[in-house]
C-alpha positions in Angstrom: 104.2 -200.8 16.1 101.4 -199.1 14.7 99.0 -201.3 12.6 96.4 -199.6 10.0 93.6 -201.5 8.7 90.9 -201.1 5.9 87.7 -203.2 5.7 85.3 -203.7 2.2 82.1 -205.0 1.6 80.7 -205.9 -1.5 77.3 -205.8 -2.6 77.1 -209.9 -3.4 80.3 -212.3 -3.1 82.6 -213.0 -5.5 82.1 -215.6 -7.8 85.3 -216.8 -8.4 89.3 -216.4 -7.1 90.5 -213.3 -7.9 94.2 -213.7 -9.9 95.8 -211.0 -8.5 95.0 -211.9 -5.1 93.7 -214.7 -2.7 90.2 -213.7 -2.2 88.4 -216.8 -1.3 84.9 -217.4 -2.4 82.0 -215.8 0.0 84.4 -213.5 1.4 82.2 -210.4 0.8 84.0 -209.0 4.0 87.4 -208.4 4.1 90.1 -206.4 6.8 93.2 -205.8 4.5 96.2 -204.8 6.3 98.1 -202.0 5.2 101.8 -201.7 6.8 104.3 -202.4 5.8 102.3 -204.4 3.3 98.7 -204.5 1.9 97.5 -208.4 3.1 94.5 -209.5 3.8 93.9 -210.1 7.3 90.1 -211.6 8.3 87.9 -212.3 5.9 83.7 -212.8 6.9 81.5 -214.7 4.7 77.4 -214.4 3.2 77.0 -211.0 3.0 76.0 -208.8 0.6 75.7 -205.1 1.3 74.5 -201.9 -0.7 76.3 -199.0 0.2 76.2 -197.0 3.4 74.9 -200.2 5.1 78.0 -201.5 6.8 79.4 -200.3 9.9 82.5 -200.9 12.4 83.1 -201.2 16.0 86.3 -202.5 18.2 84.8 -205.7 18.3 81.5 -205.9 15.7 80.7 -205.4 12.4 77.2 -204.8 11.4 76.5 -205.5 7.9 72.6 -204.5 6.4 71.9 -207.0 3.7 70.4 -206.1 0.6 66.9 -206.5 -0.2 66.2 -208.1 2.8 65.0 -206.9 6.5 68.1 -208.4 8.0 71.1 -207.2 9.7 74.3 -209.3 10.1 76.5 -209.1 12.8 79.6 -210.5 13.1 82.5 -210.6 15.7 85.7 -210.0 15.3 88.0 -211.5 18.3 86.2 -214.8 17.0 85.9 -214.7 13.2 82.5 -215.6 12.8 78.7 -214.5 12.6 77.8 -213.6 15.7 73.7 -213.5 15.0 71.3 -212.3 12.6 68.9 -210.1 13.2 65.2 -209.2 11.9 63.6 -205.5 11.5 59.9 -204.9 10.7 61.5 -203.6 7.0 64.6 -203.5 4.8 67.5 -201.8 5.9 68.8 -199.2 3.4 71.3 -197.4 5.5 73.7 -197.4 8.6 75.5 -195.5 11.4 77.1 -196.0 14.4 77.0 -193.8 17.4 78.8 -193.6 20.7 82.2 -195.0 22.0 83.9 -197.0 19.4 85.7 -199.4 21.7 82.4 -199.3 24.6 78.7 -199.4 24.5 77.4 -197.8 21.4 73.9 -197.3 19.2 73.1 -198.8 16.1 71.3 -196.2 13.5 69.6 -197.8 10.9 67.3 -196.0 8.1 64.7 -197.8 6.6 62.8 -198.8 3.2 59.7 -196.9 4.7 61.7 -193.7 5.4 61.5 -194.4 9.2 64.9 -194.2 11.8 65.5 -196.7 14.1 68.0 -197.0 16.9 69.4 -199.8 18.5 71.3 -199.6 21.6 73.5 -202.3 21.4 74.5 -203.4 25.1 70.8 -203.0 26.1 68.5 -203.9 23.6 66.1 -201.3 23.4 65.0 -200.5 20.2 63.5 -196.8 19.7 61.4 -196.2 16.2 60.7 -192.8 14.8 57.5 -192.4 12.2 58.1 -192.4 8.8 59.5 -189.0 8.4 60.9 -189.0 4.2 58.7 -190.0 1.6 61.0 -192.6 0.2 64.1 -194.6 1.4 66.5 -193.4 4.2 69.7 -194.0 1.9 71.9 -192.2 3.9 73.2 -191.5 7.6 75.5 -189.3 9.3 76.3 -188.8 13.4 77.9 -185.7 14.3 81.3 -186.2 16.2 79.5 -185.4 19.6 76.6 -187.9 19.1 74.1 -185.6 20.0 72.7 -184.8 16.1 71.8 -187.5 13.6 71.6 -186.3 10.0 69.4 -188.6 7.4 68.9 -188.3 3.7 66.6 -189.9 1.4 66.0 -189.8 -2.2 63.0 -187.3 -1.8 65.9 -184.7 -1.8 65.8 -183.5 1.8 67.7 -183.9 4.8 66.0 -183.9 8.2 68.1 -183.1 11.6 67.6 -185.3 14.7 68.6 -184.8 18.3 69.6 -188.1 18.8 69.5 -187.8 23.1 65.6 -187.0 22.1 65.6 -190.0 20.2 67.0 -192.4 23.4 65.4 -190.2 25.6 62.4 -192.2 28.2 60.2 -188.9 27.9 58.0 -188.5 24.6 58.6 -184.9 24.6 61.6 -183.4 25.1 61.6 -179.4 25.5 58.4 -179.4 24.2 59.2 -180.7 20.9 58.0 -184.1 20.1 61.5 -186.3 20.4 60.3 -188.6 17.4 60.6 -185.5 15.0 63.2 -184.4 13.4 64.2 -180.8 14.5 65.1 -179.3 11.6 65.0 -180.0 7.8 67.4 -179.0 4.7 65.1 -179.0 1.5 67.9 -177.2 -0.7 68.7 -179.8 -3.1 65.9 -180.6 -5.8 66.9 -184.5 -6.7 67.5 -187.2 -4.4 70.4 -186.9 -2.1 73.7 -189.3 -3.3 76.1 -188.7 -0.6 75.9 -187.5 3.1 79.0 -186.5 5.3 79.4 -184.6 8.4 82.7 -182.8 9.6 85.0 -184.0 12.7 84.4 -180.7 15.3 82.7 -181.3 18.4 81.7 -177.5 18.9 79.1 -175.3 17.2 81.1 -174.7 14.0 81.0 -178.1 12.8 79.9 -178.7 8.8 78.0 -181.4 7.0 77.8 -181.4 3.3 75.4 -183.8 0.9 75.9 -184.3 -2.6 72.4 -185.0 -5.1 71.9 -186.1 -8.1 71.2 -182.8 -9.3 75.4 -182.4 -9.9 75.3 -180.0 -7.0 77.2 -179.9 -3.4 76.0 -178.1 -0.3 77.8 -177.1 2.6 75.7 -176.8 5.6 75.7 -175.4 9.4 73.0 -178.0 10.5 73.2 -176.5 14.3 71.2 -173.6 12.2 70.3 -174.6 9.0 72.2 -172.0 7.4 73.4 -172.9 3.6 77.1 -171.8 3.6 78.1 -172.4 -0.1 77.0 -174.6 -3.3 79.1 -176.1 -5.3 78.3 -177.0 -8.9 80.5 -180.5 -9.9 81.0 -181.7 -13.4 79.0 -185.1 -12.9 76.7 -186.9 -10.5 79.0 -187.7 -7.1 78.6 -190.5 -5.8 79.8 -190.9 -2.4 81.9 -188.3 -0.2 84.3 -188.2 2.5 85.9 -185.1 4.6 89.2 -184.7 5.2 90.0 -184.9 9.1 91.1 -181.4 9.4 88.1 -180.5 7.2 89.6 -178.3 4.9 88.3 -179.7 2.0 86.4 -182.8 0.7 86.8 -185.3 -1.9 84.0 -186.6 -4.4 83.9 -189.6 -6.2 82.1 -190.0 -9.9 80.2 -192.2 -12.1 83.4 -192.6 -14.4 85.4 -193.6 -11.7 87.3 -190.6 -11.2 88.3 -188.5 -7.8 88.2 -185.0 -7.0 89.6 -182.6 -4.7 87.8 -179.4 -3.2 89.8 -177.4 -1.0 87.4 -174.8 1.5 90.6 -172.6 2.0 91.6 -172.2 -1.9 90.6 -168.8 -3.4 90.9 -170.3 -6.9 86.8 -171.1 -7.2 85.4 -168.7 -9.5 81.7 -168.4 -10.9 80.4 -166.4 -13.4 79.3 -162.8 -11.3 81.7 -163.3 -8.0 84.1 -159.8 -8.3 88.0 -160.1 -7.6 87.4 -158.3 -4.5 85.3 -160.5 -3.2 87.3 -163.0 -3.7 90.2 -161.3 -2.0 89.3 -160.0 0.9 87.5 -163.3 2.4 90.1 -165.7 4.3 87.4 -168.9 3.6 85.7 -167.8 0.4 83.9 -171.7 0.5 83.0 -171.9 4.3 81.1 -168.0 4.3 77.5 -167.5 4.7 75.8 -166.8 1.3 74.4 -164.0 2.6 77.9 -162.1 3.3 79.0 -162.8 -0.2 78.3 -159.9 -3.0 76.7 -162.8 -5.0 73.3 -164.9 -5.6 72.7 -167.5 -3.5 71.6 -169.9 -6.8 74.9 -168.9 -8.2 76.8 -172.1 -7.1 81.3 -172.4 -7.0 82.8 -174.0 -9.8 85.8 -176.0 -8.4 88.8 -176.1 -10.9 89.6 -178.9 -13.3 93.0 -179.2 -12.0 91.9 -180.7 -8.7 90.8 -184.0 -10.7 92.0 -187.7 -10.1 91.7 -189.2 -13.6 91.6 -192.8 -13.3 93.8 -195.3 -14.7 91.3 -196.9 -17.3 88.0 -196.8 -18.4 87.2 -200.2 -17.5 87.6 -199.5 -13.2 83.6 -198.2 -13.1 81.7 -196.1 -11.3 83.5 -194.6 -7.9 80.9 -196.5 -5.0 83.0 -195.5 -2.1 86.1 -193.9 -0.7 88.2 -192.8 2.7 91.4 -191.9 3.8 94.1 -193.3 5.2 95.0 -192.2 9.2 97.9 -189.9 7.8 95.3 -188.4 4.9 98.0 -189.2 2.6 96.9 -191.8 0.4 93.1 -192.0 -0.8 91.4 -195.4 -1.2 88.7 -196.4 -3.3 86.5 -198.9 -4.2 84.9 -199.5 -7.6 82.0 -201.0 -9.2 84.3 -203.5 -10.9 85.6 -204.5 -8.0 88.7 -203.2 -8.3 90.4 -201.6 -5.0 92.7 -198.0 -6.3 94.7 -195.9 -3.6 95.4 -192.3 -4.9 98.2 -189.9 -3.9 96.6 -187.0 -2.5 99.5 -184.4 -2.7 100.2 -185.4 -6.5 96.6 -186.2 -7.3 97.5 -189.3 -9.7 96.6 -192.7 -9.2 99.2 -195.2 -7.2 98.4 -198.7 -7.9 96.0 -201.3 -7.4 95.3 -203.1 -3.8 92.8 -206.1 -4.5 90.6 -207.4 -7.2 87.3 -208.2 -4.9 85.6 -209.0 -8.2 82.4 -207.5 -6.9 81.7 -203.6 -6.3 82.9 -202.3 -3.5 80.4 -200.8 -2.2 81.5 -199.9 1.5 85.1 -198.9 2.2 85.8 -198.7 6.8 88.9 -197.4 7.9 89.1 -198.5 11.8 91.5 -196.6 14.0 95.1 -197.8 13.9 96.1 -200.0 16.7 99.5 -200.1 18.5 99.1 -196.8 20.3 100.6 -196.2 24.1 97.4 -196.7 26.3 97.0 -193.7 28.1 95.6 -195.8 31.2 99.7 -197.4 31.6 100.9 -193.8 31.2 98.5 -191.8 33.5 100.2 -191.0 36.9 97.2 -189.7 38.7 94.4 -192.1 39.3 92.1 -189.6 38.4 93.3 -189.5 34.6 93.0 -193.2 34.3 89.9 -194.0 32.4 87.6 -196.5 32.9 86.8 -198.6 29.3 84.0 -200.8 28.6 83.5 -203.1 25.3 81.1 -204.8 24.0 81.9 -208.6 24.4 78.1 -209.5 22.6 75.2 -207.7 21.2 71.7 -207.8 22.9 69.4 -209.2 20.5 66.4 -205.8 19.8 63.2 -205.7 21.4 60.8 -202.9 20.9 60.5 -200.0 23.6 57.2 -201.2 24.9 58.6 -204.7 26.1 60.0 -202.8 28.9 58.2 -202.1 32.1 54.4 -200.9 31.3 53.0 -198.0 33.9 52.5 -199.1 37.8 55.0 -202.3 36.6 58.0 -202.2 39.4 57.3 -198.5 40.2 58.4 -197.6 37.1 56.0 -194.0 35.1 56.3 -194.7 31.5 53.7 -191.8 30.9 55.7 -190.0 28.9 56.5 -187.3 31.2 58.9 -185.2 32.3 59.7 -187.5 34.9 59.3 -190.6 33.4 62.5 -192.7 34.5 64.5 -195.8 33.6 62.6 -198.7 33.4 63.1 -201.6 36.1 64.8 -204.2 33.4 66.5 -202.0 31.9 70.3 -203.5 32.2 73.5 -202.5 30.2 75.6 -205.8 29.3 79.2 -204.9 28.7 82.6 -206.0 29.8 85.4 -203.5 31.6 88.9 -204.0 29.4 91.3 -203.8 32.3 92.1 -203.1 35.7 89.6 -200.4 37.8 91.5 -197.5 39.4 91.8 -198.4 43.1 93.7 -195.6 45.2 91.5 -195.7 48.1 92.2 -198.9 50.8 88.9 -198.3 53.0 85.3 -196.8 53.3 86.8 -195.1 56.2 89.3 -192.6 53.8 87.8 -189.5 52.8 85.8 -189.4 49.3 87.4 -187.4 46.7 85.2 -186.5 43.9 86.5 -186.7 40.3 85.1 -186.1 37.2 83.0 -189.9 37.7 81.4 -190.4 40.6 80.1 -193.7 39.4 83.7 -194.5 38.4 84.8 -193.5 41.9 82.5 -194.9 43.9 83.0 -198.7 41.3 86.5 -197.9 42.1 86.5 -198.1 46.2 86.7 -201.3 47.9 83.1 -199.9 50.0 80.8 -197.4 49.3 82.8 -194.5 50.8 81.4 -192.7 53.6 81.2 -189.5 52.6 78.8 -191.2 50.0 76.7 -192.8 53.1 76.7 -189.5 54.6 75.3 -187.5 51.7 72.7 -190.4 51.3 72.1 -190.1 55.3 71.2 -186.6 55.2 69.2 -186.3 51.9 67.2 -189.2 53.8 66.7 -186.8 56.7 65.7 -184.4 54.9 62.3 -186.4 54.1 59.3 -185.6 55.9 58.6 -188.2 59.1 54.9 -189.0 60.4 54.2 -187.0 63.2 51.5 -185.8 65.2 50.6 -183.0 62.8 48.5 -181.6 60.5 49.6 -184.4 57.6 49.2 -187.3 60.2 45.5 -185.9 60.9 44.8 -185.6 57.1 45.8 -189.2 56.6 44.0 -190.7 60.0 40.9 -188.6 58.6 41.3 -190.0 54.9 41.1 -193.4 56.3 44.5 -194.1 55.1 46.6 -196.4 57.4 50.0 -195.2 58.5 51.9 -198.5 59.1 53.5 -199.8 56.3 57.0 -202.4 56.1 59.6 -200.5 57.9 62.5 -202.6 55.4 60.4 -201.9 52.1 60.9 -199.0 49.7 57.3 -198.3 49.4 57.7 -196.3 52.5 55.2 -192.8 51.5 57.6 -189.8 51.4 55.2 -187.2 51.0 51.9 -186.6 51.4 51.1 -186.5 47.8 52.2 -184.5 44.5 52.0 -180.7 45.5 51.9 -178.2 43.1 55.3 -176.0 42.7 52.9 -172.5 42.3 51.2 -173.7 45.3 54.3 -173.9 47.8 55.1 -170.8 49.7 57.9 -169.1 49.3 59.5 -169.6 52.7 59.1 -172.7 55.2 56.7 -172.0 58.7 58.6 -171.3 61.8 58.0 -174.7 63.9 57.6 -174.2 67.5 60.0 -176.0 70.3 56.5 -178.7 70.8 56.8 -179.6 67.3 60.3 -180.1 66.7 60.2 -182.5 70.1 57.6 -184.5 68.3 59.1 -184.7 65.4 62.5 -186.2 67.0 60.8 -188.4 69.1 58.8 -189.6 66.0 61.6 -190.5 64.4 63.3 -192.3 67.7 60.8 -194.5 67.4 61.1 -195.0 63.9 64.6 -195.5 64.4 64.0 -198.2 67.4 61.4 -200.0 65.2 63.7 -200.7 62.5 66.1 -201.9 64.8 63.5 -204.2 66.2 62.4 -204.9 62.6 66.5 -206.2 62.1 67.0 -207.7 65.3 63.8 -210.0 64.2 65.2 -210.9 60.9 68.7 -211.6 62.4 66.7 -214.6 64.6 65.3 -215.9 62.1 68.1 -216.0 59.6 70.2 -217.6 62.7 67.6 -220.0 63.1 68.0 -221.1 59.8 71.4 -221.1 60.0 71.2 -223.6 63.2 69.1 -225.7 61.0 71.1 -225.8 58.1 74.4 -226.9 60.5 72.0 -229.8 61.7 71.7 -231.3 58.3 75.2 -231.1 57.4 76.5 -232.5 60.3 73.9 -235.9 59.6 75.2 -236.0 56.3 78.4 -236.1 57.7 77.8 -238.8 60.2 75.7 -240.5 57.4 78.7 -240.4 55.2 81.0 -241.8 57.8 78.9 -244.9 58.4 79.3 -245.9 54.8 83.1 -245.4 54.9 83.4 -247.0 57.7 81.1 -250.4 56.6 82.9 -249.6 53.3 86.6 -250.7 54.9 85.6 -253.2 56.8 84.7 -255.5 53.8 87.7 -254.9 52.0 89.4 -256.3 55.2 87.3 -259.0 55.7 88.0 -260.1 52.0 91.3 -259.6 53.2 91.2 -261.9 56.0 89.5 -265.2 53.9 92.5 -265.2 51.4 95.1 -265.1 54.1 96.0 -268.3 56.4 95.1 -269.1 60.0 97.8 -267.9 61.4 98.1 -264.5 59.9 94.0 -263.8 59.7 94.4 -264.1 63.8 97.1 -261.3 64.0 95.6 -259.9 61.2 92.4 -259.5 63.0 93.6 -257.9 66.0 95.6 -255.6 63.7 92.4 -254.8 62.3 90.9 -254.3 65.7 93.5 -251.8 66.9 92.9 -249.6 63.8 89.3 -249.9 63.7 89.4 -248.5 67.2 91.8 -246.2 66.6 89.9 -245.3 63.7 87.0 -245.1 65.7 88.3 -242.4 68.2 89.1 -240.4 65.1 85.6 -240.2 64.1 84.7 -239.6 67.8 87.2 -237.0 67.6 86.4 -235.0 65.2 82.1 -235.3 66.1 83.7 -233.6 69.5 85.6 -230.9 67.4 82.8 -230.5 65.6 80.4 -230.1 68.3 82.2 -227.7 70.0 82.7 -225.3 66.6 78.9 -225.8 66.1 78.5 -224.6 70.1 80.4 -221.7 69.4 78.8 -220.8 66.6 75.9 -221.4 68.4 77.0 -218.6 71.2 77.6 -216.0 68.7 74.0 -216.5 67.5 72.8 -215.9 70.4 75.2 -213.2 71.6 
C-alpha cells in the first residue's frame, strides 16, 4: 500500500496544544501522514527554522536554526537528534543534493553571502568566497546535480557547477571552481522565491520571484530570460508542477495562484492576436522571438486565483504538492496547515493548527512501491543502493592530506587526486548481485565495474589481467640510456621490491617534447630488457619466499605459547579436582575413603592418559603443521 507523507517546520515551537489537533509542545517538526487519513506520524523537537532552511533525506533531516550558526540533524529510523553541528556563520538557506536514499551533499548558504557544501558520508566541507553582497536566502539544485542556483536579497542569482565545487582541482576548465559561472541580474529587489524545473536535459527551467511583484523564467544552461511575468502582489514562495507546465505562487494575504506556461490566455498591453496565436508556448519563448518588449512583462488572469478561506490564515510562507499534483498544501504564518483543490482552484479544508508559521513544507517520496531490485531478472538491472546510516561530523578541506602527505598532490592541479583519508561511510540496503561463483569465470562488464567487481566472490581475472598488462606496460631498469642517466645522477637504483614507491619513470616529460612515434629497439635490447625483468621477477620471488619464513617462524612461535598455556591450564584443573576429592575423602568413613581412593586412583590415571593423549595429538598436528612450513 502506498504511503504519502508531508513534513513542516516552524519557525519557533508552539506554545501551547493546538485544539483541533494533538500537537505536543516543542514539536516544531512534524511527518503528517496523509492516506487514508491526515495523522501525525513522528514528531522532532527544539527546532526553529526560517524558511528554505530545512531539508529531507531517506533517513535525515537537516534543520538550519534561526539566528544561530547551527544546523540540526536528526534521524529518522530512531526518532531523535542525531548531532548538532557548528558553521563559521548563520545558516540562512538549504539544499540537498545527490541520491535521496544514498550518499548525498548538504548545500547551505550563508549570512555572509558565501556557499558551502557538505558531503555528508565523508565530511569534507568545501567553502566558496563570499560571492552576493547580502544573505544567501535561497537555494535550488537542478535535477541532475551538476548546477546549483543561489539567490540573495541583493537581487541576483549566481549559477554554480556544483562538480567544480566538489572537485580536488582549484580550477576546473580554466575557470576558477569557487566562482560562480554565470549570473542573472534581471530582477531589481531582492529575490523572494527560487525554484528549478524537474528535466535532466538541456531544456530544463528555473524561475525566481522578487520583491519587485515580478516572475522570471530562466534557461540558466544559457542565461537566456524566456518570459516575465508581472503578479498582483509580492510572492512569497514558489513551487513547479512536476510536469512543469506551470507554477504556483503563494502571497502575502494568504492566497494561491496558478500560472499555466501552455495557456494562451496571458495578455499584456502591446502583444498582437497573432502573436499570440501562432506560438504553441507563448510563456516558455525566448523574448527575443516575440513581436514585443522585453520590459513588457505577462499578466496572468485573475481567474487562476486561490482566494483563501479567511482573512485571519496570514501570509502564504510555503507550499508543495501532493505526489498525484492533485491537491496543493500550504503552510501559513498563523500556523494554520490549508490543502487546495487544484482542478477547482477553491480551498478544501484545514489539516493541522501548528500554532506557529509554517515556514517549511517537505513532501518525501511515497513509500510502498515494488523495489525494482525483487523484480529485475537480469543481474545486471539490479542496482546496488547505499544509505546513509550516520552523518560525518564537517571538517574543513585543508584537514585532509597536505602536499608530499601519503603521496597525495593537493597543488591544485589538473592532477591533483583524492586525498589518502579520504573515506565514504555508508551502509549497502540489501543483498549485492552475485551471478558469478569464481575468479576463474569470465568478467562481463556492466554499466559498474566497481559494482561488478564488489559483486564477485574474487577479483575476476580478466580484472588481474588488465592490471597485469597495464603493469607491463611500465618501463623496467635496464641497461640503457635511462639506467646511465640515473647511475650518472648519483641516484641509486634499488629500492623495496614489495613497496609502491617503486619509480615508474624517469621523471615528468613534457607531452610537446615526446615524439611522435616510438624508436625501433634492436634484438640486443629487447634481450636486455626481458632478462631485466627475469630478474626482477626472481627477486620478488626471493623477496616473498623471505617473508613467508619469517611469518612461519612466527607462526611456530605463536603455536609454542599456546600449547604452554594449554599445559599450564591443565595443571590447575587437574590440582583443581583433586582437592575437591580429597575433601571428599575426610567426610566419608574408613571403609569407603579406602575404595574411594583407589576409585580415585583409576580415574586420575585414566585421566592422566587423557591429558597424555591429547599433548600426543597435539604434537603430532603441531609436526604437521610444522612440515607444511617447511615444505
Amino acid at each position: 500500500m502506498l504511503s504519502e507523507s508531508l513534513v513542516t517546520a516552524t519557525l519557533s515551537a508552539p506554545n501551547q496544544k493546538s485544539s483541533r489537533t494533538s500537537i505536543t509542545k516543542d514539536a516544531s517538526i512534524q511527518i503528517h501522514s496523509l492516506h487514508p487519513s491526515p495523522t501525525l506520524k513522528q514528531t522532532f523537537k527544539k527546532s526553529s527554522t526560517n524558511a528554505n532552511s530545512a531539508v529531507i533525506n531517506a533517513t535525515h533531516i537537516f534543520a538550519a536554526q534561526a539566528d544561530k550558526a547551527v544546523v540540526h540533524v536528526y534521524n529518522r529510523e530512531r526518532g531523535n537528534q542525531e548531532s548538532t553541528i557548528a558553521f563559521p556563520e548563520r545558516i540562512r538557506s538549504l539544499a540537498l543534493a545527490g541520491s535521496y536514499d544514498g550518499a548525498g551533499f548538504l548545500v547551505l548558504g550563508t549570512e555572509g553571502g558565501r556557499i558551502i557544501v557538505w558531503e555528508l558520508q565523508t565530511g569534507r566541507q568545501v567553502s566558496s568566497p563570499p560571492s552576493h553582497l547580502q544573505p544567501t536566502t535561497h537555494l535550488a539544485i537542478s535535477p541532475s546535480n551538476n548546477y546549483l542556483l543561489s539567490g540573495s536579497a541583493d537581487s541576483n542569482i549566481h549559477i554554480w557547477s556544483l562538480p567544480s565545487l566538489l572537485s580536488f582541482s582549484k580550477t576546473s576548465s580554466g575557470v576558477n571552481a569557487t566562482s560562480p559561472i554565470r549570473t542573472l541580474s534581471s530582477h531589481r529587489a531582492p529575490i523572494t522565491a527560487l525554484s528549478i524545473g524537474h528535466s535532466q536535459g538541456r531544456t530544463n527551467i528555473a524561475i525566481s520571484a522578487s520583491n519587485d511583484a515580478t516572475c522570471i523564467i530562466w534557461d540558466y544552461h544559457s542565461g537566456d530570460q524566456l518570459r516575465t511575468f508581472l503578479l498582483p502582489s509580492t510572492p512569497l514562495c514558489l513551487t513547479l508542477d512536476p510536469a512543469d507546465r506551470a507554477f504556483y505562487a503563494g502571497y502575502e494575504d494568504g492566497s494561491v495562484q496558478i500560472i499555466d506556461f501552455f495557456s494562451a490566455s496571458q495578455s499584456t498591453s502591446s502583444i498582437s492576436s497573432a502573436s499570440s496565436t501562432t506560438l504553441d508556448k507563448p510563456a516558455l519563448q525566448p523574448i527575443s522571438t516575440l513581436q514585443q518588449s522585453s520590459n513588457t512583462p505577462l499578466l496572468p488572469p485573475p481567474n487562476t486565483h486561490f482566494l483563501p478561506p479567511s482573512t485571519t490564515i496570514g501570509s502564504t510562507l510555503s507550499l508543495v504538492l501532493s505526489y498525484d499534483t492533485t491537491t496543493l498544501f500550504t503552510g501559513h504564518a498563523s500556523g494554520k496547515l490549508i490543502s487546495w483543490d487544484v482542478a477547482k482552484h477553491r480551498y478544501v479544508s484545514e489539516i493541522a493548527d501548528l500554532a506557529s508559521p509554517i515556514t517549511n513544507l517537505l513532501s518525501p517520496p511515497p513509500t510502498g512501491f515494488p523495489s525494482s531490485n525483487i523484480t529485475a531478472t537480469n543481474t545486471a538491472d539490479q542496482q546496488v543502493r547505499v544509505k546513509a546510516v550516520a552523518v560525518v561530523k564537517p571538517r574543513y578541506e585543508s584537514s585532509y592530506s597536505a602536499p608530499g602527505v601519503d603521496g597525495v598532490s593537493m597543488d591544485g592541479g589538473a592532477g591533483a587526486a583524492v586525498p589518502g583519508n579520504y573515506t565514504l561511510n555508508a551502509q549497502f540496503t540489501g543483498a549485492l548481485p552475485s551471478s558469478k561463483l569464481s575468479a576463474a569465470n569470465s568478467y562481463i562488464p556492466d554499466s559498474s565495474v566497481f559494482t561488478q567487481t564488489l559483486a564477485n566472490p574474487a577479483i575476476p581475472s580478466s580484472l588481474l589481467e588488465e592490471g597485469l598488462l597495464e603493469l607491463a606496460s611500465c618501463p623496467v631498469a635496464t641497461t640503457n640510456t635511462s639506467t646511465l642517466n640515473h647511475a650518472s645522477n648519483g641516484k641509486d637504483t634499488k629500492h623495496d621490491l614489495l613497496s609502491s614507491t617503486r619509480p615508474l619513470t624517469d621523471g615528468p616529460a613534457d607531452a610537446d617534447s615526446l615524439p611522435s612515434q616510438p624508436p625501433a629497439q634492436s634484438q640486443e635490447d629487447e634481450i636486455a630488457a626481458l632478462r631485466s625483468a627475469l630478474d626482477y621477477s626472481r627477486a620478488v620471488q626471493k623477496k616473498a619466499m623471505e617473508q613467508l619464513k619469517v611469518w612461519g617462524t612466527e607462526r611456530r612461535a605463536m603455536r609454542a605459547e599456546a600449547r604452554k598455556e594449554r599445559e599450564k591450564l591443565k595443571r590447575v584443573m587437574k590440582r583443581r579436582d583433586v582437592g575437591k576429592r580429597n575433601g571428599a575423602q575426610s567426610s566419608g568413613s574408613s571403609s569407603s575413603s579406602s575404595s574411594d581412593d583407589s576409585d580415585n586412583d583409576n580415574d586420575n590415571k585414566d585421566e592422566d592418559e587423557d591429558s597424555n593423549d591429547d599433548d600426543e595429538d597435539d604434537d603430532d598436528e603441531d609436526d604437521d603443521e610444522d612440515e607444511m612450513d617447511e615444505t
